[in-house]
FIDO-683955 format. One line per 2 residues: number of its first residue (from 0); their letters; for each residue y, z, x of C-alpha. Coordinates in Angstrom, 3 decimals. Layout:
REM FIDO-683955
NUM	A	Y/Z/X | ...
REM end
This chain:
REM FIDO-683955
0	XX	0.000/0.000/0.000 | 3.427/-0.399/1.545
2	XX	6.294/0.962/1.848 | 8.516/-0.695/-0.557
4	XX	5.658/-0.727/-2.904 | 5.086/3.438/-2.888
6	XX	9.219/3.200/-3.616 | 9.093/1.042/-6.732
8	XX	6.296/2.671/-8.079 | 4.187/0.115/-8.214
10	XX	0.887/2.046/-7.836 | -2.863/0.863/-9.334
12	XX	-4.714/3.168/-11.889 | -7.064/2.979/-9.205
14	XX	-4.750/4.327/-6.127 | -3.126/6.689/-9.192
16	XX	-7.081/8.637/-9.460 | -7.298/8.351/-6.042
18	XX	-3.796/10.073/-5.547 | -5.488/12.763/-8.272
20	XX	-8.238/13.004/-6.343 | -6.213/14.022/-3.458
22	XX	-4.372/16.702/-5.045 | -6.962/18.161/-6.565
24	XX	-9.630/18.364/-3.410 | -6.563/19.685/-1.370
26	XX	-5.612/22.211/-3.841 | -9.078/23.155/-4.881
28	XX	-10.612/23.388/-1.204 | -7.213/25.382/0.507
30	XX	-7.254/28.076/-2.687 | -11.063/28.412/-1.948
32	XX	-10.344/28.909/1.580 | -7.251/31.438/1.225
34	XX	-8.865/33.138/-1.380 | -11.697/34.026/0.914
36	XX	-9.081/34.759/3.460 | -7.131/36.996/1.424
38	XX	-10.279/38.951/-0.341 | -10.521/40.574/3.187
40	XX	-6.789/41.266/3.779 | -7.217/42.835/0.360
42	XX	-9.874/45.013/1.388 | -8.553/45.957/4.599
44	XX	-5.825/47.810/2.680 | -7.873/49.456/0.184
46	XX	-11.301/50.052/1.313 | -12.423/49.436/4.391
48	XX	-10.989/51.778/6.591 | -12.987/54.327/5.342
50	XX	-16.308/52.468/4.786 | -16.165/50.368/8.765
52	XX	-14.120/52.651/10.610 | -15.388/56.114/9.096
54	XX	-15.153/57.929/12.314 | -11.073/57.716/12.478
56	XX	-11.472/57.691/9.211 | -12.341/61.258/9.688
58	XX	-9.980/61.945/12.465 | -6.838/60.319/11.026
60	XX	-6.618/58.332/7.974 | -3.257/56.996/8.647
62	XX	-5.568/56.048/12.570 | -8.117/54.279/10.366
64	XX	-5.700/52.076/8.563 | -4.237/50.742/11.494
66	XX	-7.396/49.660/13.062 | -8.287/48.142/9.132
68	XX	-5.157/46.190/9.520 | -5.954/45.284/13.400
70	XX	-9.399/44.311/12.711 | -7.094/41.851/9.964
72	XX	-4.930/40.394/12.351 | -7.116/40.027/15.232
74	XX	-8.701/37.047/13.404 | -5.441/35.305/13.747
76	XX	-5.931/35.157/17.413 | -8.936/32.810/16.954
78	XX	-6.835/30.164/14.795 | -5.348/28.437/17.302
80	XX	-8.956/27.577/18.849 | -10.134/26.690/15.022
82	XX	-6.769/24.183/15.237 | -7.469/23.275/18.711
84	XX	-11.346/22.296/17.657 | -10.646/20.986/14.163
86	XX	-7.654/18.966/15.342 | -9.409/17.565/18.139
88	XX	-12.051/16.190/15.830 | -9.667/15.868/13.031
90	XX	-7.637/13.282/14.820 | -10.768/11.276/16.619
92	XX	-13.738/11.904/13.641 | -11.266/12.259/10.396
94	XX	-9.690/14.392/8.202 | -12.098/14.511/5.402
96	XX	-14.998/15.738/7.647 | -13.149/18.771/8.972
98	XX	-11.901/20.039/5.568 | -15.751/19.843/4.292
100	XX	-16.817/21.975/7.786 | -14.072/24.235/7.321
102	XX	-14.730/24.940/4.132 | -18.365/25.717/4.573
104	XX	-17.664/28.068/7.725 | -15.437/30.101/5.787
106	XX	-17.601/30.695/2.534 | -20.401/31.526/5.177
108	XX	-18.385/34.427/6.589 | -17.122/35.424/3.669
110	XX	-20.569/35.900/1.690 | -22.138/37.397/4.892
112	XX	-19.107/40.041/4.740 | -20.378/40.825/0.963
114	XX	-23.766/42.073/2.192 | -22.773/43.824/5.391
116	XX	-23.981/46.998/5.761 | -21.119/50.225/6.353
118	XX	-20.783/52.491/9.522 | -22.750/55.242/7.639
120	XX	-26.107/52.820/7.337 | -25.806/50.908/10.854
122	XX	-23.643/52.656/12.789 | -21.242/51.160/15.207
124	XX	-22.497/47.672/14.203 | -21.027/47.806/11.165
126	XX	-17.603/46.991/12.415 | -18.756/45.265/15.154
128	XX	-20.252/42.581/12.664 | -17.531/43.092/10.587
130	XX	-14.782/41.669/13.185 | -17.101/39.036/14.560
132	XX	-17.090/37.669/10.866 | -13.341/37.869/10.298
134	XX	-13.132/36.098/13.718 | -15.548/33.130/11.678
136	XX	-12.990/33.213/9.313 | -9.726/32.796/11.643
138	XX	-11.144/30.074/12.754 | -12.230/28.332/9.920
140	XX	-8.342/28.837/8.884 | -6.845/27.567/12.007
142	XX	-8.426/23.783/11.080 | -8.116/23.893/7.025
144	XX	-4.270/23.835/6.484 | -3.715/20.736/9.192
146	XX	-6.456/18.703/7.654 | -5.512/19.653/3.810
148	XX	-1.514/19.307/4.939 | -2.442/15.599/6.115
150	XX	-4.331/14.786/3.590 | -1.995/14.999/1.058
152	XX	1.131/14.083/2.552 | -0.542/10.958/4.424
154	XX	-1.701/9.636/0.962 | 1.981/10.344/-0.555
156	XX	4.239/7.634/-1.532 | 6.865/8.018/0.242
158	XX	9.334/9.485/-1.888 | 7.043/12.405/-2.861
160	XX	5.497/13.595/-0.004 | 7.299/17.133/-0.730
162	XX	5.864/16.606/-3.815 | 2.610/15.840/-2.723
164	XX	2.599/18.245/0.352 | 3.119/21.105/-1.737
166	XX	-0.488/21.155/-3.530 | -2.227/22.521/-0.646
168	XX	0.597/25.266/0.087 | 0.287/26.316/-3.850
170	XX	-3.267/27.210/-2.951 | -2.152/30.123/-0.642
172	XX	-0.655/31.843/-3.801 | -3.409/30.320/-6.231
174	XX	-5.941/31.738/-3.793 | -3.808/35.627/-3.607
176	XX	-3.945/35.134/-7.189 | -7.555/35.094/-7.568
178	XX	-8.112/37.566/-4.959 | -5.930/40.256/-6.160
180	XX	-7.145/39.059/-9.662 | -10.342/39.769/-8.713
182	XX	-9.766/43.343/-6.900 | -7.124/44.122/-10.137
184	XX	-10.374/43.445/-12.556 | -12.761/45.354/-10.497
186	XX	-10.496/48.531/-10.343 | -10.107/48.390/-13.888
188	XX	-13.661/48.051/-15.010 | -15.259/50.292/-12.301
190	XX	-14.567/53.865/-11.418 | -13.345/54.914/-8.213
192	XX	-16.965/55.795/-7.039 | -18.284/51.997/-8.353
194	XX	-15.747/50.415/-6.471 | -15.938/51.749/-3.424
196	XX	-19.849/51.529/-3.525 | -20.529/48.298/-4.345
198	XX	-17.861/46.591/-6.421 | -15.316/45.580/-3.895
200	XX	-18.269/43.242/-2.345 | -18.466/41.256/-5.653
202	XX	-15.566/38.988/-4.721 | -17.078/38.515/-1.340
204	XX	-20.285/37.335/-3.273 | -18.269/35.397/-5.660
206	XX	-17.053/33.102/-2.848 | -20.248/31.246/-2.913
208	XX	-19.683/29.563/-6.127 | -16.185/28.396/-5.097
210	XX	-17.622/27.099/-2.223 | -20.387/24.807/-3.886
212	XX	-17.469/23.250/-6.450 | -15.114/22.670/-3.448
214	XX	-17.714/21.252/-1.443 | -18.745/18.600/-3.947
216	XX	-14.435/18.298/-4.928 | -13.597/17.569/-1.085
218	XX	-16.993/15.436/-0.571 | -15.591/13.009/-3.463
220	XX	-11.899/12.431/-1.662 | -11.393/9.214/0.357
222	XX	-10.389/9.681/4.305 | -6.928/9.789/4.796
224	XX	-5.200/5.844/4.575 | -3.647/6.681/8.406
226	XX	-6.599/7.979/10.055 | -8.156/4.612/8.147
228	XX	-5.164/2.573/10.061 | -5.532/4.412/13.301
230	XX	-9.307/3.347/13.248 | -8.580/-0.076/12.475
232	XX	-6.324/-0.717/14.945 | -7.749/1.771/17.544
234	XX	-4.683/3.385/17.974 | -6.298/7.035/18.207
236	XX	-6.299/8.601/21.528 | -9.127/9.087/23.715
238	XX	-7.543/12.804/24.371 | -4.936/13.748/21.860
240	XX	-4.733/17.655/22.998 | -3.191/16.178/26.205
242	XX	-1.071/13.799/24.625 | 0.152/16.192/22.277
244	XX	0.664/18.995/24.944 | 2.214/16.733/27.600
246	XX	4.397/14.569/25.045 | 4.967/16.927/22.022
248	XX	4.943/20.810/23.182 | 8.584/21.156/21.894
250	XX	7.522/20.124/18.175 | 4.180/22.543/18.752
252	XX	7.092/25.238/19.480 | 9.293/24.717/17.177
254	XX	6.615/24.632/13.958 | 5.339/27.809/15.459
256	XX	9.086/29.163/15.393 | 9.854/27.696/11.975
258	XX	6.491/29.411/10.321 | 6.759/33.116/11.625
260	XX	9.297/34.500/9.135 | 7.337/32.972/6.476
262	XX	3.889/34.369/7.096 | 5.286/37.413/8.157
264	XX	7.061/38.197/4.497 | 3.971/36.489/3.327
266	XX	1.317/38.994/4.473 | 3.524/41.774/3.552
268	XX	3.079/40.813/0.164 | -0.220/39.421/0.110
270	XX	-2.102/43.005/1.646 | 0.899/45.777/2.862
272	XX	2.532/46.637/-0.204 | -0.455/47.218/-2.657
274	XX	-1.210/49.724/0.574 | 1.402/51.001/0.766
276	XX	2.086/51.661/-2.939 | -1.250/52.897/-3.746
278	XX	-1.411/55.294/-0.471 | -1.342/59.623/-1.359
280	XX	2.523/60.613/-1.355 | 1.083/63.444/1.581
282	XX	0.009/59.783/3.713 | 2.851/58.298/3.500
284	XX	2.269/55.861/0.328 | 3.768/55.929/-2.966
286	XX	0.403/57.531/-5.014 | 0.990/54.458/-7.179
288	XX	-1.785/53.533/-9.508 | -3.611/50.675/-8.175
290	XX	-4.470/48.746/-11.048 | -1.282/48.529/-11.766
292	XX	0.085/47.718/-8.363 | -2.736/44.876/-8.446
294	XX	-1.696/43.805/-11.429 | 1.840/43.488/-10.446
296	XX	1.246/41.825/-6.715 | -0.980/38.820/-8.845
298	XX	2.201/38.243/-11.220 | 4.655/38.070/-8.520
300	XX	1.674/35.138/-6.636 | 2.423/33.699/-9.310
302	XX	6.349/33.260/-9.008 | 5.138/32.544/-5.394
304	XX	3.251/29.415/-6.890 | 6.026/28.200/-9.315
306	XX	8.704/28.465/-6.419 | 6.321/26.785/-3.317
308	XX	5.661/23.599/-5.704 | 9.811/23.606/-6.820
310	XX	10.108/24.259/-2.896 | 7.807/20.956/-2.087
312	XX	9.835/18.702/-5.122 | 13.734/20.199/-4.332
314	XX	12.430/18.958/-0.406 | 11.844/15.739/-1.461
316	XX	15.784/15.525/-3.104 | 17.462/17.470/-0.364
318	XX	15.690/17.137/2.486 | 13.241/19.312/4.032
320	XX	15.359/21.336/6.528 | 17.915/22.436/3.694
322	XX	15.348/23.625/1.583 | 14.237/25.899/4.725
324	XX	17.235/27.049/5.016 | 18.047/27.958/1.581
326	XX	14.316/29.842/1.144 | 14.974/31.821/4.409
328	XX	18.690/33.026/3.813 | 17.595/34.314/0.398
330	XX	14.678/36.180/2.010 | 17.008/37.735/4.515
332	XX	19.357/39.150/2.494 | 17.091/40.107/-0.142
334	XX	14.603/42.600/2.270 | 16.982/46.102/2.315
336	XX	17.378/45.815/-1.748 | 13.489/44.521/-2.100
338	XX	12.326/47.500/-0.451 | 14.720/50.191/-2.007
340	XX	13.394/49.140/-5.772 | 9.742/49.035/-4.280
342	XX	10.706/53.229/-2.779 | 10.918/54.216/-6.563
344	XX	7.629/53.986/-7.315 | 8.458/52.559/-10.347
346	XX	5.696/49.379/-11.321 | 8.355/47.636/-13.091
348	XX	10.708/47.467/-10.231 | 8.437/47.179/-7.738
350	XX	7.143/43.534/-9.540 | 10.601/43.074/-9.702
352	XX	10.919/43.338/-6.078 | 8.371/41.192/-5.083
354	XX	8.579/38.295/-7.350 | 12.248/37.887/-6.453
356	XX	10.570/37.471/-2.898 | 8.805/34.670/-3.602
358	XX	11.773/32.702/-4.439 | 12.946/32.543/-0.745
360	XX	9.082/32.174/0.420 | 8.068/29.196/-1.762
362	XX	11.290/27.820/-0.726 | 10.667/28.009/2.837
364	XX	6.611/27.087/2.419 | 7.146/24.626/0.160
366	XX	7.885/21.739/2.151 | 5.961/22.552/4.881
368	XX	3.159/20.023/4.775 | 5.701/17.320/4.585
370	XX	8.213/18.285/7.499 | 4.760/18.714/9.979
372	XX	3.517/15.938/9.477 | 6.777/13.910/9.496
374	XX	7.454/15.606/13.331 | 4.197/14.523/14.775
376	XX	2.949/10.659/15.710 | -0.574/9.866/13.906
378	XX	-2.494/10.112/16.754 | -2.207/14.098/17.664
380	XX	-0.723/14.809/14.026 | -4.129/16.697/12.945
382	XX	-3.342/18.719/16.246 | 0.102/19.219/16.201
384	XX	0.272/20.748/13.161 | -2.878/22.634/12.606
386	XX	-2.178/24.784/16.809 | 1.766/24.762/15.517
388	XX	0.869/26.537/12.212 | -2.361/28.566/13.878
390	XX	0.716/29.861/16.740 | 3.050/30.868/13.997
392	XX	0.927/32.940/12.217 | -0.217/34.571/15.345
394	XX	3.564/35.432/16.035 | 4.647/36.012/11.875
396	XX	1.262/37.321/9.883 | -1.298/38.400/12.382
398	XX	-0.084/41.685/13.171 | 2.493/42.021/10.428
400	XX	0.583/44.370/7.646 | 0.374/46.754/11.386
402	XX	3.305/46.473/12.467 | 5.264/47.420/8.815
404	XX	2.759/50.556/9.384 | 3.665/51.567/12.448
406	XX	7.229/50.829/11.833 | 6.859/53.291/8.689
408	XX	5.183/55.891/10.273 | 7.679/56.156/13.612
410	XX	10.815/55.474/11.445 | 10.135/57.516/7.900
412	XX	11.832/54.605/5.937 | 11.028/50.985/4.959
414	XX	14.191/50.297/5.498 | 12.992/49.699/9.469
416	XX	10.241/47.205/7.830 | 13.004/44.976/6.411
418	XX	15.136/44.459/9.348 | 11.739/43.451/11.362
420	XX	11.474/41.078/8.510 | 15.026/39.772/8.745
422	XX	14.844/39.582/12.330 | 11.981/36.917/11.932
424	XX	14.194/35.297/9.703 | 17.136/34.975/11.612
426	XX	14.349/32.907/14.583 | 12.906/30.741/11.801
428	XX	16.149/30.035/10.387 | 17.468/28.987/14.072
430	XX	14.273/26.733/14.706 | 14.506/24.911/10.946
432	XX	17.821/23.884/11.729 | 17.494/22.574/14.774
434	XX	15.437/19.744/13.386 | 16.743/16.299/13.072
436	XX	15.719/15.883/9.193 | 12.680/14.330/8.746
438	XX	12.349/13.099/5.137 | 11.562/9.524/4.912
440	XX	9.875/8.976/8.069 | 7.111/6.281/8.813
442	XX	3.849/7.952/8.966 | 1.981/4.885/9.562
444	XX	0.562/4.034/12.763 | 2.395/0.555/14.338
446	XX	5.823/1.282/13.209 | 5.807/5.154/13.997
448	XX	3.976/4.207/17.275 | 6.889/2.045/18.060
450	XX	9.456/3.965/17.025 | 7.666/7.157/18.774
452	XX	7.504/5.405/22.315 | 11.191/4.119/21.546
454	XX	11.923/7.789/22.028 | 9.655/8.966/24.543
456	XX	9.727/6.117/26.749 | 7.843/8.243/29.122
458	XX	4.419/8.198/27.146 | 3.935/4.475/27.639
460	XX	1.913/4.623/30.611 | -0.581/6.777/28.504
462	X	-0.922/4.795/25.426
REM end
């Protein structure tokens, strides 16, 4: 299809159910993934400090928690080698063949976690077993996003890759809003004693059946039109990773900058505040119910959802970088007033609190598939952007759920938690608009290649 053809609309019913296809195997396959991801960051806050780290459990419960949230963000560390792998292959074997292995890795791990046995029945292996598992699922992670980012936006028309690109970022909050669904059900139906016996595995266990209909959802997509180009005109590299670290390190950089604020605010609300909220007044927390709090973290994923897709579409009018910026101002100066209303412990202005949050994050997530993929070339695109997001969240989310604990416990006020949060903003904001705006740029392979060596006359000699 070209160019001028995506502009005037002139699509076939048959490229239109492809297009449908696309969208729904991307958004299907990340919320699958995420919610898989999430279930544990969920369960790090609420359960299994005590049931995989029951020795500091015993010492120091506030000890245990930290080490819960650790044993979270230490999977993060292994997502740039899932990018690294998953790109690699991604941009010589295809797109459509990592998404399917990804997906599979990370319902593996995630079942496995659902009948793993506590400290009190295997002793020391327990969270031994337990962090070699979240490790399978960092870096299952690290290669989903870049390969469900490109597949959408590199089968967008032109004028709606925002559009387009926004399906598989709505899956982050689709797949929190399962999860916490999930854990909100299971604390309502169960008793305290239920739960943390056996229920809080069923949404490990549940995983499998997302995993079979995503598997046979992603199976059914075609491979991405641009890998199909790069493979018919043998454009792709015979070693992208050192293309794309000798000719594109700045762009690796500067995704990795533009992310952290993001997926820092992001975890917060996706696994610290139902924590926090739900924690004994004498430990530090709020002694909030936690139904409740469940219930209100799953309605504000939803304003998360509503506001990444109008992030994705506004992207597409305004341009990517001024949609960053808006999304990331508003989540600066909304984190001292977000986390006074969440300090009163009321439910109703706590949801307040955080679905006013996800204004600024879908805004600043939104159109994040689009302006990646629009900063790479084709042939280390996969890469790029699958190390570039895997670095951010390393440097914004990894470690973020931790340090908002340890910054509470030195400091005695959230207040310290929201200028670590602003601070993140204020390096996103910087890298964002630094960037030449991207919308509208050819993402096929002869005239980007052109236009790409046009700029970086330097890379000639390798291609």
């Amino acid at each position: 299809m070209s160019t001028s053809e995506e502009l005037a609309g002139n699509i076939s019913p048959a490229a239109r159910r492809e297009e449908r296809k696309v969208l729904a195997g991307t958004l299907v396959g990340t919320t699958i993934e995420w919610y898989d991801f999430f279930i544990y960051a969920q369960a790090a806050g609420l359960v299994l400090a005590s049931l995989y780290f029951a020795p500091l459990s015993q010492e120091s419960a506030g000890l245990a928690q930290i080490v819960s949230w650790a044993s979270l963000g230490i999977s993060f560390l292994f997502r740039p080698l899932g990018a690294i792998v998953a790109g690699h292959l991604g941009d010589r074997l295809g797109r459509k063949m990592m998404l399917v292995f990804t997906l599979v890795l990370m319902g593996a791990a995630t079942a496995l976690i659902g009948v793993l046995p506590t400290y009190a029945q295997i002793g020391i292996w327990a969270p031994i077993l337990l962090v070699f598992l979240r490790i399978l699922q960092g870096f299952s992670a690290g290669g989903e996003w870049g390969g469900a980012a490109l597949m959408s936006v590199e089968h967008a028309p032109v004028n709606k890759r925002g559009f387009f690109g926004a399906y598989p970022q709505i899956g982050v909050p689709c797949g929190m809003i399962l999860a916490t669904g999930v854990m909100w059900l299971l604390s309502t139906l169960l008793t305290e004693e239920a739960f943390m016996s056996w229920g809080w595995r069923v949404p490990f266990l549940f995983s499998i059946v997302l995993i079979l209909v995503g598997y046979f959802i992603r199976r059914s997509v075609d491979e991405s039109p641009v890998f199909k180009e790069m493979q018919e005109r043998k454009k792709e590299s015979a070693a992208p990773l050192g293309q794309l670290f000798k000719h594109n390190w700045k762009e690796v950089i500067q995704t990795a900058l533009i992310f952290i604020a993001n997926n820092a605010a992001g975890y917060l609300l996706i696994a610290f505040f139902a924590s926090y909220a739900t924690k004994p007044v004498e430990a530090g927390g709020l002694g909030m119910d936690r139904p409740s709090v469940l219930l209100a973290t799953t309605l504000a994923a939803f304003g998360w959802l509503i506001f990444t897709m109008y992030g994705g579409i506004l992207s597409d009018k305004i341009g990517r970088v001024r949609t960053f910026q808006i999304g990331y101002v508003w989540v600066l100066l909304w984190q001292i007033p977000m986390f006074m209303l969440i300090d009163t412990a009321s439910i109703v202005l706590m949801g307040i609190a955080m679905f006013v949050l996800t204004i600024g994050l879908g805004l600043s997530y939104g159109p994040q598939s689009a302006l990646y993929a629009e900063m790479f070339p084709a042939h280390v695109r996969y890469s790029g952007v699958s190390i570039g997001y895997a670095i951010g969240a390393i440097l914004g989310g990894a470690f973020a759920p931790l340090i908002a604990e340890v910054l509470l416990g030195a400091t005695g006020t959230t207040i310290s938690i929201g200028i670590y949060i602003m601070v993140l903003c204020v390096i996103s904001l910087v890298a964002v608009s630094v960037v030449k705006e991207t919308k509208g740029k050819n993402l096929r392979v002869e005239e980007a290649h052109q236009e790409y060596l046009q700029q970086h006359p330097e890379a000639r000699d390798s291609h």
